[in-house]
C-alpha positions, -999 to +999 in steps of 0.1 A: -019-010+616+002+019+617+034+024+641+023+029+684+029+066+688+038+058+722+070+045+715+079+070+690+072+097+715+099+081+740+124+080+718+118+116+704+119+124+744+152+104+750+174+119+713+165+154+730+171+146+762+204+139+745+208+171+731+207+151+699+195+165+663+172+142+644+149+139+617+119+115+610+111+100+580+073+081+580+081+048+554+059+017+546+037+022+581+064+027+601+093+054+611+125+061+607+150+084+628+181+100+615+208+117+630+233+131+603+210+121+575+215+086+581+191+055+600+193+055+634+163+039+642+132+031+638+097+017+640+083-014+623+052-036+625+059-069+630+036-090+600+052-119+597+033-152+614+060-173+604+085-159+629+101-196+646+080-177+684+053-166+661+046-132+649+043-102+675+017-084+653+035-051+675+056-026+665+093-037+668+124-013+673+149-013+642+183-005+654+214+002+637+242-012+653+266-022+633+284-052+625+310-048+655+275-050+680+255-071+654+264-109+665+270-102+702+233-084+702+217-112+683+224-139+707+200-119+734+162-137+729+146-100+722+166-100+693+156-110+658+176-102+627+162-076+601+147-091+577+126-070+559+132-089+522+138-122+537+173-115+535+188-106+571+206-068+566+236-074+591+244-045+608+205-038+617+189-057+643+147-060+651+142-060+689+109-071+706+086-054+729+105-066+758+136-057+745+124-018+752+099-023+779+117+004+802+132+033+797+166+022+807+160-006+782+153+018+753+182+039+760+206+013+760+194+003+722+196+043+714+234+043+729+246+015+703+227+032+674+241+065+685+274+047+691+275+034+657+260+065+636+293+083+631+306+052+615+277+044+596+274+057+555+245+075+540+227+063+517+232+081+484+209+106+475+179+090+448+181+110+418+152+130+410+137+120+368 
């Protein structure tokens, strides 16, 4: 099951209604949005059954936030930590379908990552053998 287009189209609509300059990057079945050549966003499919509410089996929003945002946004129920190794990655945050139901909703998780990009690091280029 690949990424729902749908979401991915509203949050190409809302980074240029911004006047924002992004790139995608298509990874693992899901997809990734950069601004400045580093995460923004995201899209994930949710395959994990074990989740303590049970798996969605729907694609989830990835959202860097940073650590300043991280614990405050956690504490909301549409918030799940990201967890892609098992290993929470503090700083990024999985939010559920009805985290980013409405527009509204999805731009206020596009604000933070926006918020937080200039602050963020890129990764370090992979070297090519």
């Amino acid at each position: 099951m690949a990424y729902h287009e749908y979401l991915a189209d509203r949050i190409r609509r809302q980074l240029k209604e911004n006047r924002t300059h992004f790139t995608e990057l298509k990874m693992m079945g899901g997809l990734c949005f950069k601004v400045d050549n580093k995460m923004l966003c995201g899209i994930h499919i949710d395959k994990k059954p074990a989740r303590p509410a049970g798996g969605y089996g729907d694609s989830l929003l990835m959202a860097r936030i940073g650590l300043d945002a991280y614990e405050n946004e956690l504490k909301k129920p549409e918030c799940l930590p990201m967890d892609f190794t098992g290993r929470p990655m503090r700083g990024y945050i999985f939010v559920t379908p009805d985290g980013f139901d409405t527009d509204q909703e999805l731009a206020y998780w596009l604000h933070l990552c926006l918020e937080f990009n200039p602050l963020a690091k890129a990764s370090k280029p992979k070297k090519k053998t």
